[in-house]
C-alpha positions in Angstrom: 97.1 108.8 85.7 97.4 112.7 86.2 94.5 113.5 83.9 97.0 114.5 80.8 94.7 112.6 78.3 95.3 114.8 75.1 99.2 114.4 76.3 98.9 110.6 76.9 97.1 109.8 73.6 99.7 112.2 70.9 102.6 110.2 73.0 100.9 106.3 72.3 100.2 107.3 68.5 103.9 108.7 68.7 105.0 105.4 69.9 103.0 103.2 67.5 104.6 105.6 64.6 108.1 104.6 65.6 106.8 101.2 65.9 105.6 100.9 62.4 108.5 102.8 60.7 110.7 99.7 62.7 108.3 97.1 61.3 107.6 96.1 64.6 104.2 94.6 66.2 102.0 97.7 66.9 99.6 95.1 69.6 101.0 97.1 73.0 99.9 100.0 71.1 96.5 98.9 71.3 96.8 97.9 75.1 98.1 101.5 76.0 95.6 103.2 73.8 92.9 100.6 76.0 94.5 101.9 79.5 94.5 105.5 78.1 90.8 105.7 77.3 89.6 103.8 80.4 91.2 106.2 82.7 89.8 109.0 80.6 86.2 107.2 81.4 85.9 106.6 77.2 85.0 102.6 77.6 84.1 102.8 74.1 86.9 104.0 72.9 89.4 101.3 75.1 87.0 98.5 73.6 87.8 99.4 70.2 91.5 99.2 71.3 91.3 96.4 73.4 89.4 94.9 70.1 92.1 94.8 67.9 94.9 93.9 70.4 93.0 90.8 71.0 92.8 90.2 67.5 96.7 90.4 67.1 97.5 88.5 69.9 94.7 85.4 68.6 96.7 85.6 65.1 100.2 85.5 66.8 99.1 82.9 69.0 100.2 84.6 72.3 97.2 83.1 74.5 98.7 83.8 77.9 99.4 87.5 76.7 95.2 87.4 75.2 94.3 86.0 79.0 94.9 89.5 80.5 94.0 91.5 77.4 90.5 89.6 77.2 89.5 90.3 80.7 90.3 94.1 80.2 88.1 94.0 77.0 85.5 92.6 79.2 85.8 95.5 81.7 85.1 97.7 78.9 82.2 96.1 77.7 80.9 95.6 81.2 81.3 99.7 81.4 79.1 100.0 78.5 76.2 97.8 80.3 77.1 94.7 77.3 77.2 92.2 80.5 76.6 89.2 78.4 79.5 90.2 76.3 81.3 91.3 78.8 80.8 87.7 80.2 81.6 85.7 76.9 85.4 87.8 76.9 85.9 86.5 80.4 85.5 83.4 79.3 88.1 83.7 76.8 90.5 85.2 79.4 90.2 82.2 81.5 89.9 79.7 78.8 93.4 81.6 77.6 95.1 81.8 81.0 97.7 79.9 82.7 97.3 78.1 85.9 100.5 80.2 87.7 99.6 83.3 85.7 98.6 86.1 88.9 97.9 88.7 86.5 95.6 87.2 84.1 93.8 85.9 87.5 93.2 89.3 88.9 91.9 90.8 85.4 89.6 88.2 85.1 88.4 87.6 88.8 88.1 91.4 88.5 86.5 91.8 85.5 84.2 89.0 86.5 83.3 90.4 90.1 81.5 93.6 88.0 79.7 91.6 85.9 78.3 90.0 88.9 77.3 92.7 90.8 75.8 94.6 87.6 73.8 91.2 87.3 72.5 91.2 90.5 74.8 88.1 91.8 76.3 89.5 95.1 77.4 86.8 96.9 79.3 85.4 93.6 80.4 89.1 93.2 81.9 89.5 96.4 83.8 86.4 96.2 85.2 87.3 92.9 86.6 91.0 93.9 87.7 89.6 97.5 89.8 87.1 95.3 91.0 90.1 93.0 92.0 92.2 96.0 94.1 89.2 97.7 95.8 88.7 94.1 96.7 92.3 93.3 98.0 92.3 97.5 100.4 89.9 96.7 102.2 92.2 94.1 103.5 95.5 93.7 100.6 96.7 91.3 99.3 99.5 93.5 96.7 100.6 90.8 95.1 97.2 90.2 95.1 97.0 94.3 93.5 99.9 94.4 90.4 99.1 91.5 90.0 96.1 93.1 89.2 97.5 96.4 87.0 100.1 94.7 85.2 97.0 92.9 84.6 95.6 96.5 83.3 98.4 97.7 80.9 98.8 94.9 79.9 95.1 96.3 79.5 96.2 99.6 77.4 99.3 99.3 75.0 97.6 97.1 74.7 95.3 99.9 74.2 98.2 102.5 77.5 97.9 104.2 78.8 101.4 104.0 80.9 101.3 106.9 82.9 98.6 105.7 82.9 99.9 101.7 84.1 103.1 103.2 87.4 101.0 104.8 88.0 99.4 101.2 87.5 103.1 99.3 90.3 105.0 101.9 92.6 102.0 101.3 92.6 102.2 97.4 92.8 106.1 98.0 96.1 105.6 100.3 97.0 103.2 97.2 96.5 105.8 94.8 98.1 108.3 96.8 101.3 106.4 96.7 101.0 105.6 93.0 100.3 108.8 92.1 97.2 107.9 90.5 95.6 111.4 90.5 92.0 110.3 88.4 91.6 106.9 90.3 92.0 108.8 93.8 89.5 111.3 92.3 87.1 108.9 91.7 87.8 107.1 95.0 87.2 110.7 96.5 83.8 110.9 94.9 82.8 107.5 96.0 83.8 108.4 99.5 81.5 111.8 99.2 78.7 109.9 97.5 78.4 107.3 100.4 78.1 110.6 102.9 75.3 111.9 101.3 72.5 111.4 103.5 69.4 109.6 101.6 
């Protein structure tokens, strides 16, 4: 979160080296490696990652755990402009995903809402991220607050509503802020800038 992405990737393989020398399950090693490279803005990367933890958690059988981990894959593909794919892994997360589980919910409401705004599907879009940012309110995960505003706003400036994307942007900045989320509040400042750029 503070940009440290050389640091951040020698301490994950660290971990998954301690890991294997324990003979324990290196799949979290996978997730973190997927977080890692999505902050650094390397989707590819995070979907080779997210790949193989979804692979683990199919062969162990931990669906609810796949649920979330399938929606971030999708977020990676959807990145990469794959929205088909994209769509298919969402499909997974919800097909994997409890009826009381909050987190798998956001990741694929979120997940979804992109998808639907990169396929031209506003309304459908809108819904989705509202639904993501009411989820991620009703927890202390300030980040996934925070994307999901910024997924809103996307929304909303593609449907010329800038003064009400810029609310959603300076909320997930505050968000940020308090996190100490230094590249999401970068990026949040850089949506802010790009909406004040006269056409």
């Amino acid at each position: 979160m503070r940009g440290r992405f050389s640091d951040a990737r020698d301490l994950v393989d660290e971990a998954r080296d301690r890991y294997e020398q324990l003979g324990l399950d290196t799949e979290t090693y996978f997730r973190l490696r997927g977080a890692v490279e999505m902050f650094a803005g390397a989707p590819e990367l995070a979907e080779a990652a997210l790949r193989e933890s979804c692979t683990a958690l199919e062969r162990q059988e931990q669906i609810p755990v796949l649920a979330t981990r399938a929606a971030e894959l999708a977020d990676a593909i959807c990145e990469q402009g794959r929205y088909e794919e994209a769509a298919t892994w969402i499909g997974v997360a919800r097909a994997s995903a409890g009826s009381d589980d909050l987190d798998a919910a956001f990741s694929s409401n979120y997940a979804h809402a992109k998808v639907q705004a990169r396929l031209g599907a506003l309304d459908e879009a809108e819904r989705l991220a509202r639904d993501a940012v009411e989820l991620a309110g009703r927890t202390d995960a300030l980040n996934r607050h925070g994307d999901a505003l910024l997924a809103l706003a996307e929304i909303l400036r593609l449907q010329n509503r800038e003064d009400e994307a810029d609310g959603k942007i300076r909320e997930a900045l505050r968000l940020y802020g308090q996190k100490g989320n230094v590249v999401s509040a970068e990026r949040a400042k850089g949506m802010l800038l790009e909406g004040a750029i006269p056409e």
